[in-house]
Structure formats: C-alpha cells, structure tokens
ZAMARGU-4260 file (C-alpha; in steps of 0.2 Angstrom, whole numbers, plus 5000, padded with zeros to 4 digits):
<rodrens>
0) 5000/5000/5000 | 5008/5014/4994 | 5002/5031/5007 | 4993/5044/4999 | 5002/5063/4998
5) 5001/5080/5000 | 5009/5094/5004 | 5015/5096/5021 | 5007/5113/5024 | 4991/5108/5014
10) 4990/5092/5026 | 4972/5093/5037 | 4973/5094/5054 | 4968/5077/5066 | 4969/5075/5083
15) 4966/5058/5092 | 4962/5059/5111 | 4970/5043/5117 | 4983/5032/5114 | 4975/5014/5115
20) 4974/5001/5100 | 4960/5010/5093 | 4968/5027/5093 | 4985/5022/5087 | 4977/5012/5072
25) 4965/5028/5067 | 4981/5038/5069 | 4991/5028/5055 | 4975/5026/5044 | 4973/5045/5044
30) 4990/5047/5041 | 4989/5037/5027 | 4977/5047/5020 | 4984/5060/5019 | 4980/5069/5037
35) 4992/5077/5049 | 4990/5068/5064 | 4994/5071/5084 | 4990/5059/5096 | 4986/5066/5114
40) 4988/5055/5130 | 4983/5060/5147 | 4997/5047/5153 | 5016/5047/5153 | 5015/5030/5143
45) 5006/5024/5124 | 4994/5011/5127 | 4979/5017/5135 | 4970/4999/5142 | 4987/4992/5133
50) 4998/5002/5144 | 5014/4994/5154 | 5019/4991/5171 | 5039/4990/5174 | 5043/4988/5191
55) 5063/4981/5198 | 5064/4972/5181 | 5048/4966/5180 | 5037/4968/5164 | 5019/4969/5164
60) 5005/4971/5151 | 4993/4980/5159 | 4976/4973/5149 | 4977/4965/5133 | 4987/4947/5134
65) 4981/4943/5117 | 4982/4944/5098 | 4971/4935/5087 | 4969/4942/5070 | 4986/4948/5065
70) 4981/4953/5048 | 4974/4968/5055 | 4991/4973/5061 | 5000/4968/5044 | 4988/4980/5035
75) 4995/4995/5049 | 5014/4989/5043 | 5009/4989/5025 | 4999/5007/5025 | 5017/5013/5032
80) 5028/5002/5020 | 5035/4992/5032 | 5031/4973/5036 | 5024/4967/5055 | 5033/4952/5055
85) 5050/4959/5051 | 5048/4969/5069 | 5035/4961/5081 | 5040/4944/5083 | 5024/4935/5087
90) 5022/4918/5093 | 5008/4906/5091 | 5002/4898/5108 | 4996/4880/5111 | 4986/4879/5121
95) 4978/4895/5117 | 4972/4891/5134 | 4973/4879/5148 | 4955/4879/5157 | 4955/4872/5172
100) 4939/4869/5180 | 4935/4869/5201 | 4937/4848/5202 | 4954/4849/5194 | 4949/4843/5177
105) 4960/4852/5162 | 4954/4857/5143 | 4965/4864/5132 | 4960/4874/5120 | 4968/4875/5101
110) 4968/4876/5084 | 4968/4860/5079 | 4955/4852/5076 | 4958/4831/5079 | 4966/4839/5095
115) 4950/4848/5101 | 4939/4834/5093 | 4950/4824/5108 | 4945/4835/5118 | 4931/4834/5117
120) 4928/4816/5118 | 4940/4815/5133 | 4926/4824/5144 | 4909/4820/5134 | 4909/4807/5119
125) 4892/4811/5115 | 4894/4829/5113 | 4908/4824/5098 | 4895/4828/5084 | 4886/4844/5092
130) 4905/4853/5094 | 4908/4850/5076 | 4889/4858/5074 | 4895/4871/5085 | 4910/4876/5075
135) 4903/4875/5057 | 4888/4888/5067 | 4902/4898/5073 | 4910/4900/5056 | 4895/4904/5047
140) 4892/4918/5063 | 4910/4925/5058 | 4909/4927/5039 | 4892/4938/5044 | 4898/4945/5061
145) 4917/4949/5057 | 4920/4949/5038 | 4905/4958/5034 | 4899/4969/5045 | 4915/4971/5057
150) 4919/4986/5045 | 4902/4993/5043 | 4898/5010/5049 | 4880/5010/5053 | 4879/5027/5054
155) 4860/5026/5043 | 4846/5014/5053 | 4845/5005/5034 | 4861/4997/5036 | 4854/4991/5051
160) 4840/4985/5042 | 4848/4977/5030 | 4856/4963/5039 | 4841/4959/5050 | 4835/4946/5039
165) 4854/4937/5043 | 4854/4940/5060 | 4837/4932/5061 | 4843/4916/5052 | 4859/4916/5063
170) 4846/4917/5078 | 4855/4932/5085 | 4842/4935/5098 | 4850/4921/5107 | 4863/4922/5121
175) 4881/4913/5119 | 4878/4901/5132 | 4862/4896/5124 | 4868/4894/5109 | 4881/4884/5117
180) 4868/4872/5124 | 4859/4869/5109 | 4875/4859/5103 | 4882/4853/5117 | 4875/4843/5135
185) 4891/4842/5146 | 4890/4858/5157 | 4912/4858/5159 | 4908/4859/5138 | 4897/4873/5139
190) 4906/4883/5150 | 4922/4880/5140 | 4913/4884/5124 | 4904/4899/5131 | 4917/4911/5142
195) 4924/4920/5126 | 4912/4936/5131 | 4921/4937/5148 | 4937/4943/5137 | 4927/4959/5130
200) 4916/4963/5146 | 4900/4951/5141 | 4890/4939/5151 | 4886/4924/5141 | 4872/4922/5148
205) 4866/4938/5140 | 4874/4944/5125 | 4870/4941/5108 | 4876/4924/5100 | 4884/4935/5088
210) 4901/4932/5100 | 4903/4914/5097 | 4911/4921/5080 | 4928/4923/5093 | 4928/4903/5095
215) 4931/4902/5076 | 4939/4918/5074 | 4952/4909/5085 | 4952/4894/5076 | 4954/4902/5061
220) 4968/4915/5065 | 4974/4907/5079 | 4981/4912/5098 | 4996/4924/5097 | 5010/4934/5110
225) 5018/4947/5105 | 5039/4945/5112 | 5041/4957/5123 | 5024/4960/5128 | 5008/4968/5121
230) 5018/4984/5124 | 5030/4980/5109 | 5016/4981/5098 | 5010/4999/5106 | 5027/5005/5105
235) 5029/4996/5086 | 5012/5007/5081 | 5019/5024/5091 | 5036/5023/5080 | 5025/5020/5063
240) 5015/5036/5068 | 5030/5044/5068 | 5037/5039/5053 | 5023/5045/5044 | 5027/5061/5052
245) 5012/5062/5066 | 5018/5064/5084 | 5013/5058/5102 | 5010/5070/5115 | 5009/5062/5132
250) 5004/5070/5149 | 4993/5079/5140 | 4975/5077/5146 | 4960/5084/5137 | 4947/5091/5147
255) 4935/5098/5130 | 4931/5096/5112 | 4929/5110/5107 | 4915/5114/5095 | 4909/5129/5084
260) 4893/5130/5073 | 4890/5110/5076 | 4907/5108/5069 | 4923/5099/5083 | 4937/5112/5080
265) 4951/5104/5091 | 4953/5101/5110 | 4958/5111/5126 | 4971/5103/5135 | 4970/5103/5156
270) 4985/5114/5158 | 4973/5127/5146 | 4983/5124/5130 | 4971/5123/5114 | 4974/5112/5098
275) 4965/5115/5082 | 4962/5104/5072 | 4947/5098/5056 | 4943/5083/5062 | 4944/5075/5080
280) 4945/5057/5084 | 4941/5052/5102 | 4949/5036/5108 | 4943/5042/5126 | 4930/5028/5133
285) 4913/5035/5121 | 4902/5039/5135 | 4916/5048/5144 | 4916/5058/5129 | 4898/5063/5129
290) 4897/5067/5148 | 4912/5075/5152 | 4921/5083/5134 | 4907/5090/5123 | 4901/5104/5138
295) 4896/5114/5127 | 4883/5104/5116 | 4866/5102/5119 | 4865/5083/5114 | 4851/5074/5108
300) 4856/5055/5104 | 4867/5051/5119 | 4861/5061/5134 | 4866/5058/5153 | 4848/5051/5156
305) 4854/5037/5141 | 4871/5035/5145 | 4865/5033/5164 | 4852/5021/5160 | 4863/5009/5147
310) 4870/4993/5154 | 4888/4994/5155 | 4903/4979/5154 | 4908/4971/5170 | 4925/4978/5179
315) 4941/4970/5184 | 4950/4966/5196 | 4967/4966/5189 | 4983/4957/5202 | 5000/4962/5194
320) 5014/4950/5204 | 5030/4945/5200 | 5040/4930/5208 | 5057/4924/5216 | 5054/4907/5206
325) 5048/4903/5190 | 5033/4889/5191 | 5038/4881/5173 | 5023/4869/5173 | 5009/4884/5171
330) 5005/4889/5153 | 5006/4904/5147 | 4986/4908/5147 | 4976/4899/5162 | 4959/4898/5164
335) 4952/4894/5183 | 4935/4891/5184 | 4926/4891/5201 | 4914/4881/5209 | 4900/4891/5200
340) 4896/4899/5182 | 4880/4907/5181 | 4877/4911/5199 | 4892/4922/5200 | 4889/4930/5181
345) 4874/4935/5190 | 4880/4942/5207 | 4895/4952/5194 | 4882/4959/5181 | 4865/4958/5189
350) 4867/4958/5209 | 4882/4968/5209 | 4888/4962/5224 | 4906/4955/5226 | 4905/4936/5230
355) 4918/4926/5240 | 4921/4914/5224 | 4928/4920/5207 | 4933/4913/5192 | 4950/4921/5184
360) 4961/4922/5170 | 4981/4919/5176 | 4992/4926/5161 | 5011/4921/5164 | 5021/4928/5148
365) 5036/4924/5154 | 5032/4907/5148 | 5034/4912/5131 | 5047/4927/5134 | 5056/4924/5151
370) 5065/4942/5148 | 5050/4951/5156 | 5056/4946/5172 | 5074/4945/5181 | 5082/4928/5180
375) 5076/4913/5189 | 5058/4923/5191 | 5039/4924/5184 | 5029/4939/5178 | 5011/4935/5179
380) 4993/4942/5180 | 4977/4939/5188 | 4962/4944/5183 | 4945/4942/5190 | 4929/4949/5183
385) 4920/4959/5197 | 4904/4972/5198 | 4907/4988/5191 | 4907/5004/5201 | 4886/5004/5204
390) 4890/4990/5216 | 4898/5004/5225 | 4912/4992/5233 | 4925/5003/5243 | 4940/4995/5232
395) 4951/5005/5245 | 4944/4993/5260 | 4941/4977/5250 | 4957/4976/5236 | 4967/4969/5248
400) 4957/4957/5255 | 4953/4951/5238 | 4969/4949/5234 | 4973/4940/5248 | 4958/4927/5243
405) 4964/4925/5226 | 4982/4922/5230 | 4977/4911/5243 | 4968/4901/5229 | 4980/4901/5216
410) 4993/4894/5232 | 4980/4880/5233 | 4979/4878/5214 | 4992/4884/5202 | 5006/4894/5211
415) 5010/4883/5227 | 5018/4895/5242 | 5013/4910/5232 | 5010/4924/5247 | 5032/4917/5250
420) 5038/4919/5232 | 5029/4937/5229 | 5044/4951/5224 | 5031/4962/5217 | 5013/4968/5218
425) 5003/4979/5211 | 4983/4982/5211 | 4971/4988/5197 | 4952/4991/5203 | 4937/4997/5194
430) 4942/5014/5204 | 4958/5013/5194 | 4947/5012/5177 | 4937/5026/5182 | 4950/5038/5189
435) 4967/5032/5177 | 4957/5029/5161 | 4941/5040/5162 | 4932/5024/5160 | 4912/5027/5166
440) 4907/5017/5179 | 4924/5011/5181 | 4918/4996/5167 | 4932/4989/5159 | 4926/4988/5143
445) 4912/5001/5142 | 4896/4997/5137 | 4891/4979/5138 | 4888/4971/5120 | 4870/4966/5121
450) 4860/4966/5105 | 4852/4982/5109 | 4869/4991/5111 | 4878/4983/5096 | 4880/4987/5078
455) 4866/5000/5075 | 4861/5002/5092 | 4880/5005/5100 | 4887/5026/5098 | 4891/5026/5081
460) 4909/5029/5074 | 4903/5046/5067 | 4896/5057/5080 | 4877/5058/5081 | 4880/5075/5091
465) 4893/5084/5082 | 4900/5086/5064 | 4918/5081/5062 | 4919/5071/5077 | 4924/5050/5077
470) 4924/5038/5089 | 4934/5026/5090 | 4937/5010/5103 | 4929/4997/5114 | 4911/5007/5117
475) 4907/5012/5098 | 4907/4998/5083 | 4910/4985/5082 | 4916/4984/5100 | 4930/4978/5112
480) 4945/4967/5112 | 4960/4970/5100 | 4952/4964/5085 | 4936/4973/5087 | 4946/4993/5092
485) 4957/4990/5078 | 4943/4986/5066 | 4933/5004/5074 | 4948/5012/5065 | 4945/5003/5049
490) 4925/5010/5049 | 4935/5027/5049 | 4939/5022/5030 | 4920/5024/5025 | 4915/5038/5039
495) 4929/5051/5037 | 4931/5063/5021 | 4947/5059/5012 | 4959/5075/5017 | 4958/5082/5000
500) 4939/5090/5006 | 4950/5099/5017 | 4965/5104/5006
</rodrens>
C-alpha cells in the first residue's frame, strides 16, 4: 500500500484523544490518507488499556494478553511500507488456553481440530457431533459478524435493516451460552465453549450469540503473544505514527472538544493549552466523551439520562505479581474456573455484589518470553471479573482482601507458596478504570455488547451529536477486544472525508 500525499502545509489537521489500540490504528490510517495527525495522551506511557507496568525488572502488560487476527496489524505495517513480522516477533500459543475447571479437570484449548475433537471426547463422547455443529455455526456467525459487517459504519438505521434478515437466520436474539447448549449437554463443555464474552466485558448468559464468532475467529487465526509484551506492539504502532510524520504527546490530558457552529474544531488541554484541528478522533471511553468533553453541546442522541440508563461491561479486578521462582509447569494463558458459572455472572452483572468465589484468567508471559522478568523469576497476572462501580464496593477497604483470597487460591491451585515467592505487587480496581482511564462506571470495557447496544444500536463511529467528530474503541462499533478497536479504525475508512475535502 503505497500512502497517499500532500503537501506538508496543505495536510488537514487530526487529533486523536488517546493512545489505546484504537487510537494508534486511526492515527496511522489517517495518516495514510493524507491527514496530519497528533495523538494526545493523558498518561506518561502509549497504550491506554494496553499500557505497561515496569517495576525492579519486571514487565507487565497492563490489559490486553492477546492477539488473534494479526492481519489487521499487517495491514497497519503495509499502509506505512513496512512489514509486521520483520519487527514484532509474534508467537503462536498452544494451548491457546489451559482451562482448568473447580474439580481439577483440564481442557485445552487450540487450533487444531483432531486435538480439540479429543477433547472433546475426553470429557463428553456424546457431545463429539454437536461441537463439530458448533464450530461450522460459529463459522457461518464469523463470515456475517466479522468479515462483513465488522467494518460497517452503521451510521444510517437501513444498514441496520439490511442485515436483520441474517441475524434472524443466525438466531442472533439468542445468548452465547444458549447457543452453546443447543449443541452441546456436558455443562464443563458449555462453559468451555461459552466464556469468550468474559474477554470483551460480556455475560454469556446475556449477550447476543453473535460472540461465538471469537471461537472460530480463534480457530481460524489462531492464539498469538507478542515478544516482549503487548507493549512492543503499542510501541511498534507509536514509531509507525511517527514515521509517517504524526507525533505523540503524552501528559497531556483533554478536558474539551471544542466545537463551533455543530462543527469539533480541536481540543483544550488541562494545563489550558488549545489544539486545532478539522477533524477530532476520540479514543477516550465514548460515554466519557459525551458526559464530560462536549460541555458545550446540547446533545440529543446520547444524553446523561441514556448514558445513565445503558448497561455497562463488568469491571476488573486486575493482580500484577512478580516472583522469586519461575513455576515452569503453568501455561502461558490459564483459565480457573470456580465452583459456580451462572450464579456468580449473576452476582457480577446483575446483583452487583462482590462474592467470596471468582473465576480468573492467570496470564504468565514469561512462559513464552522469560526476559519480562529478572532471571530465575515469573511475571504474571490475575484477573478476575467483578461488579462495576454501581456496586459501590470501597475497592480502597476490600482490594486487599481480595487479593489476599485470590492468592490464597491460586497457592492452593496453580502457584504453590505464592504469598512466600511474591517480589512484586501491584493492584488495578474498577476505581483505577474510572479515575486512570476516564472509564464510566469504572467498566472495563464500556458498554456491555448486548443486542440492543451493538451494531446499530451502539454510539456510532461518526458522531450523532457533532459534525467532524469520530469515535473510535471498545464502546462504539464494532466493539472491544484487539480485534474489534482495531477494526473501529478501519470504519473510519468509510466515515471520514478523504483529506483532500480539506486541502
């Protein structure tokens, strides 16, 4: 892909508030085409959600663990002549996951299919049949769900309209886990097949079937790990930006958009500082956007009353820990299930209350890269799904405690005399997400992908409320995890003018 040109000082103006995947990807898109692009980060790192924790040689990746359609990185390298593989080296991973489940019992999940099909047989051999159904379902929901429609605006309620007649034949209205259930009996199966929403701030028990697309997107493209962490990609995407002669600014927080005549103009910095600009992109979390950065706007589509009202993605409880040992036996991604599925989705996303059991997601890269921690040691993660900030938990009481439970767990489990090992620690809460990354509610993945808030129905790419203003990332279309804010930037393709309507 050859990049478009013009003359320096013809170059429209863009500035992206935020530095996440979503950002960083709309910035070298535009940059391609022709814009002038600065990229403003209220933290003193790129990454946003992506962002990275080094602490006494320790390396952690503060969100994203995982890469599963690297195309959609290749075409960023190509749009800046440059290939992705010749500077991220990124490693396939089998397992893509080890789950293990409360009674001990382990699934591992990969891309392979006589592997899973064994699986599969190991734990239910009548369910053999119905997995294979379950897969060709999940294909068919991916053509529709990622390749068609993961790049569509739907900025017009016909493009909606239009793909109704498909998302009734794909049964769409269903959840994950009924879907799931329709193919397979074994309940271990049907948790297995069913948790992919958990990774982009779903209940499986509610969102649209739609999501089962991840199990053959995942299939498909397989399981990936960047070397070096998810931060080498971040840092990979920062130095194309700047190659294509846009610049970062970090430590530079946007308190407005500021807006004449209906049209964004540019942004007002917190330290008063104002930048112009024709078009504004905002990688902020989309309803922070609304409530807090457009002051000035009488808006009509997305009003606090709405925002207020909408259902929001669960939030996270996020244990960075390094230790004096490496536990070679535990895979690089770890699923551990608890003794209940639906009865603690419930207490996260309906009850809000913060149970004494939790299911988590361990993430130990120095599996696959020991140079994230010092020699002889282990960098890890845990994560555990929890209410967001409605449950009006005081994180500032009840982190430690947590904590405390979840390390005594994973002692019992995983990581034997975990609490004696520990070198380092850090603590992420849904506080955090709120106050660190302006996130609403403190969700870690803002607005929960229901049918009524996707496609259509979810803020749209272009501003409903304000002419030359974008939206990019995990609350507008079509949604969050890597894959999904990387493809919000590709809908900018279709949404914003070419840079010539500006020259």
């Amino acid at each position: 892909m050859a990049a478009r040109t013009l003359d320096a000082a013809k170059k429209p103006k863009a500035v992206i508030i935020g530095s996440g995947f979503g950002g960083l990807a709309a910035a070298i898109r535009l940059g391609y085409r022709g814009y002038q692009v600065s990229v403003v980060e209220k933290l003193d790192a790129p990454g946003g959600r992506a962002y990275v924790h080094e602490i006494d040689g320790f390396t952690f990746d503060a969100g994203p663990t995982i890469i599963t359609a690297p195309f959609l990185l290749d075409e960023l390298w190509e749009m800046c002549g440059r290939r992705f593989r010749d500077e991220i080296d990124l490693r396939p991973m089998d397992p893509f996951y080890r789950i293990r489940f409360d009674d001990g019992a382990v699934f591992d999940t990969n891309g392979d299919a006589e592997a899973m099909r064994a699986q599969v047989e190991r734990f239910a051999p009548d369910d053999v049949a119905g997995y294979e159904r379950f897969i060709k379902a999940s294909e068919e929901i991916f053509q529709v769900g990622f390749v068609e429609l993961g790049h569509v605006p739907f900025t017009q309620w016909q493009e909606m309209a239009r793909i109704v007649p498909k998302m009734v034949k794909l049964r769409s209205y269903r959840s994950v886990y009924a879907m799931v259930s329709q193919y397979v009996k074994d309940e271990r199966l049907r948790v297995a097949l069913s948790f992919h929403p958990l990774l982009i701030g779903g209940n499986p028990f509610t969102v649209t079937s739609i999501y089962t697309l991840i199990s053959y997107l995942e299939r498909h493209w397989g399981v990936h790990s960047a070397i070096g962490g998810t931060g080498a990609i971040v840092n990979g995407l920062v130095d194309l930006i700047r190659g294509q002669g846009g610049e970062l600014r970090l430590n530079a927080e946007v308190t407005e958009i500021t807006v004449e005549n209906g049209k964004a103009t540019g942004v007002k910095l917190k330290d008063g500082e104002s930048i112009g600009a024709d078009i504004v992109v905002s990688n902020a979390d989309v309803a922070w956007t609304y409530k807090h950065l457009l002051p000035g706007v009488t808006r009509k589509h997305w009003t606090d009353p709405k925002l207020d009202k909408a259902r929001y993605s669960n939030g996270l409880f996020v244990w960075y820990f390094g230790t004096k040992r490496r536990y070679e036996e535990v895979k690089h991604h770890s699923i551990l299930l608890g003794p209940r599925y639906k009865g603690l989705l419930q207490d996260i996303f309906d009850r809000k209350v913060l149970a004494d059991d939790f299911s988590l997601y361990l993430h130990r890269p120095t599996a696959t890269d020991p140079a994230l921690a010092p020699e002889g040691c282990d960098t890890f993660y845990v994560l555990a799904p929890v209410p967001h900030l409605d449950a009006e938990i005081d994180w500032a009481e009840r982190a430690e405690p947590y904590r405390r439970a979840i390390s005594a767990y994973l002692s019992d489990t995983l990581l034997p005399d975990l609490e004696e090992q520990l070198a380092v620690s850090l603590i992420t809460t849904p506080k955090d997400f709120e106050q660190r990354l302006c996130s609403v509610k403190g969700a870690g993945f803002s607005l929960e992908p229901v049918l009524m808030q996707s496609a259509w129905f979810r803020p749209h790419n272009k501003s409903e409320e304000v002419e030359h203003l974008y939206m990019v990332g995990a609350g507008t279309h079509p949604g969050a995890g890597v894959p999904g804010v990387i493809s919000t930037a590709r809908v900018l393709d279709t949404v914003v003018p070419d840079a010539s309507v500006f020259a």
